[in-house]
RODO-2510 file (C-alpha; in nm, 4 decimals, decimal comma):
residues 156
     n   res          X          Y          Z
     1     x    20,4274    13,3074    21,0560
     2     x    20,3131    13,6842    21,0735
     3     x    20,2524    13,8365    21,4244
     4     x    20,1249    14,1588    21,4869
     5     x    20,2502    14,4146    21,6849
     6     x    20,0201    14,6188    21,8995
     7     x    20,2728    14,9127    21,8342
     8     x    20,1549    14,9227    21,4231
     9     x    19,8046    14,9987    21,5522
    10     x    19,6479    15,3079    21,4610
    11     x    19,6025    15,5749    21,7747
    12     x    19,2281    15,7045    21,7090
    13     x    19,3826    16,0479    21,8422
    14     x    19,6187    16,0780    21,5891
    15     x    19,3788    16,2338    21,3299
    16     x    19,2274    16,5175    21,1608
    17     x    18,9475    16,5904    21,0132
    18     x    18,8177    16,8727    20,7923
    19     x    18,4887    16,9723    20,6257
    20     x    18,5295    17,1901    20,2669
    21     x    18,2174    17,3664    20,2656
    22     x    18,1828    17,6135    19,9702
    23     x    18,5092    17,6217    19,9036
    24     x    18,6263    17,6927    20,2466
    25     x    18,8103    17,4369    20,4849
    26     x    18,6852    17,4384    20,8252
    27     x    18,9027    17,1950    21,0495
    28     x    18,6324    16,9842    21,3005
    29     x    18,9083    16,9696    21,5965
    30     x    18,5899    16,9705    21,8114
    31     x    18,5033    16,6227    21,6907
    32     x    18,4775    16,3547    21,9122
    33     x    18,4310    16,0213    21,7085
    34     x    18,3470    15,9823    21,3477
    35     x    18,2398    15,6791    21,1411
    36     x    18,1458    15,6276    20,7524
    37     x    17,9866    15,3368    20,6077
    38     x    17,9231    15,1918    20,2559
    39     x    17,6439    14,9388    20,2303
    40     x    17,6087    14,7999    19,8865
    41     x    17,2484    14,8044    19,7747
    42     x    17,0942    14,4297    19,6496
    43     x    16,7895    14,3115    19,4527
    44     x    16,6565    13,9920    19,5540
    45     x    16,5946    13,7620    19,2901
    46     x    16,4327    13,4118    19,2673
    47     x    16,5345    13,1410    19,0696
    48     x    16,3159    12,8683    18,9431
    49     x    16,4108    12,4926    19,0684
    50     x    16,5673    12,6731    19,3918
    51     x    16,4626    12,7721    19,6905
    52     x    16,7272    12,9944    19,8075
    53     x    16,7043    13,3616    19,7688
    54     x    16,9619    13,5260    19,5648
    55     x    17,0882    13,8705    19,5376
    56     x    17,2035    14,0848    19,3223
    57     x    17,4375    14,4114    19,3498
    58     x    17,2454    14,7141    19,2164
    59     x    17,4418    15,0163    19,3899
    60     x    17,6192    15,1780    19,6732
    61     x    17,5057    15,3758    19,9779
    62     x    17,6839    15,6071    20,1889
    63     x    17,5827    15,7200    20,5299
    64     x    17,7929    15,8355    20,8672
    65     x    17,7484    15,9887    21,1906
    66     x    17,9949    16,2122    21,4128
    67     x    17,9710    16,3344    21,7526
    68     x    18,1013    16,6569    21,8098
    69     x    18,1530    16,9132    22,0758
    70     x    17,8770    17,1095    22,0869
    71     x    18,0573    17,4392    21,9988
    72     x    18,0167    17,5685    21,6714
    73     x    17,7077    17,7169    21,4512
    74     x    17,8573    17,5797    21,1030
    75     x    17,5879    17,2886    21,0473
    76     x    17,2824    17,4939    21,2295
    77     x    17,3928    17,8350    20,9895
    78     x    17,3730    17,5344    20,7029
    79     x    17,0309    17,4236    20,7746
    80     x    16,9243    17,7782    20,8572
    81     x    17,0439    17,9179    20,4658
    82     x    16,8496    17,5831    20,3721
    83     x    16,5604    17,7182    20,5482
    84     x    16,5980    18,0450    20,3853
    85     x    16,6931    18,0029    19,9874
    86     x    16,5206    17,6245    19,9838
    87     x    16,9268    17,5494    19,8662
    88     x    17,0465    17,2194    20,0110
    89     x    17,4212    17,2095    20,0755
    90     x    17,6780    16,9792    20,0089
    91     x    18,0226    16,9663    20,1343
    92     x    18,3414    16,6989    20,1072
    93     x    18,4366    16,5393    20,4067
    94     x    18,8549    16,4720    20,4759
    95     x    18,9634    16,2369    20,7517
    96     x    19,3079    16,1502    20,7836
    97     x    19,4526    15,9067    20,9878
    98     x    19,8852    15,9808    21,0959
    99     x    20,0178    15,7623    21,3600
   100     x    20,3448    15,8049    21,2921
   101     x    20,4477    15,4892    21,5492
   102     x    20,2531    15,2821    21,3083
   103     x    20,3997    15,0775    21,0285
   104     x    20,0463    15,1112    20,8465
   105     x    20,1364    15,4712    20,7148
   106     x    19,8535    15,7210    20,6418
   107     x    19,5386    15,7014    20,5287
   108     x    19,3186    15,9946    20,3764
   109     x    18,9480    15,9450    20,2919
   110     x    18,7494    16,2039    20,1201
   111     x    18,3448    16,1755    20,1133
   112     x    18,2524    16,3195    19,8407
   113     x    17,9163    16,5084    19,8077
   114     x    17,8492    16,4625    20,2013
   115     x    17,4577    16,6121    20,2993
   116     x    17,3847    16,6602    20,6767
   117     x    17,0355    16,5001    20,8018
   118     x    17,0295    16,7458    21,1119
   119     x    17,1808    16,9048    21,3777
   120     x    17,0685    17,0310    21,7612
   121     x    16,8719    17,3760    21,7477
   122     x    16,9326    17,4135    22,1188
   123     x    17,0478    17,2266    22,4012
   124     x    17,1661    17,2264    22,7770
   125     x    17,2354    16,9526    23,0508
   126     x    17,2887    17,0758    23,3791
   127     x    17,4446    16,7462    23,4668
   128     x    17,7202    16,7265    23,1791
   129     x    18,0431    16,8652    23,1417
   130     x    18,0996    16,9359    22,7851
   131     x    17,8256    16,9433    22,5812
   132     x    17,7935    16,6985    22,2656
   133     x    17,6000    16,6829    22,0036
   134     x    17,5629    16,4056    21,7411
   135     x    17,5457    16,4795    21,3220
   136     x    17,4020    16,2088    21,1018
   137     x    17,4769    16,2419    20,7121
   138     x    17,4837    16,1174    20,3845
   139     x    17,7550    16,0794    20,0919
   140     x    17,7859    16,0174    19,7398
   141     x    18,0946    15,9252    19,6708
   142     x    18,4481    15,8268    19,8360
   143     x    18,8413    15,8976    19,7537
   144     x    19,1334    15,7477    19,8700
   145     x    19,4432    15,9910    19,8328
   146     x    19,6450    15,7616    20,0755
   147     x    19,5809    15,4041    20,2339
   148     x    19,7329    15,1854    20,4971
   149     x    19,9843    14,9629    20,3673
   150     x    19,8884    14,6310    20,3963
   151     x    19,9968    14,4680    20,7520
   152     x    20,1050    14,1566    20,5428
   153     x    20,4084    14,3941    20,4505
   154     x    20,5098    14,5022    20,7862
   155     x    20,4182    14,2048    21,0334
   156     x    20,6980    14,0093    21,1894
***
């Protein structure tokens, strides 16, 4: 019988993350929590003689969200040269995951094709510390360089 040890966990600080904008890396050490999701899109479909609704895979979706210290100008210059040349721009997101007390190994994810919704013009709170600001987007594709190893492998 497997058990798991809490040890091969993966430490959510033990990660980077970088954005390749145009050719140009910019590491986004000033993020604070990041999350990417792929929803599958479905048709609904009846079928005669049954009264259950069924569904059928038609695509994929990709959307995320990160919140991030509110420190840099990179996404505001983006939708600003948006603004300006009517351009949209799109940019690969990297995330890597290295705990290196974890038997899971490292994982890299690329989102391919990312597209920001938005980002803060302006903002102040004279009752926070650090100021934070939250970046919805879109992607249109995904890569796996590296994956966990499967805990299967590794549990006692």
């Amino acid at each position: 019988m497997a058990i798991w040890r809490t040890a091969n966990s993966i430490n959510g600080r033990l990660c980077k993350a970088f954005a390749t904008i145009d050719g140009k890396v910019e590491e986004l050490f000033y993020a604070r929590s990041f999350e990417a999701n792929i929803e599958k899109t479905k048709e609904e479909m009846g079928v005669m003689g049954d009264l259950w609704t069924h569904h059928k895979a038609s695509g994929l979706s990709g959307s995320g969200n990160f919140t991030m210290l509110y420190v840099t100008p990179i996404f505001r210059a983006m939708l600003k040269r948006y603004e300006m040349t009517k351009v949209d721009e799109y940019f690969n997101i990297t995330i890597v995951n290295n705990d290196p007390g974890s038997k899971a190994g490292i994982q890299s994810v690329v989102l391919l094709d990312s597209n920001i919704d938005g980002s803060v013009a302006g903002k102040f709170d004279v009752d926070s510390g650090a100021l934070e600001e939250d970046v919805n987007f879109t992607f249109e594709g995904v890569d796996y360089p590296s994956q966990f190893v499967n805990p299967s492998t590794y549990s006692v």
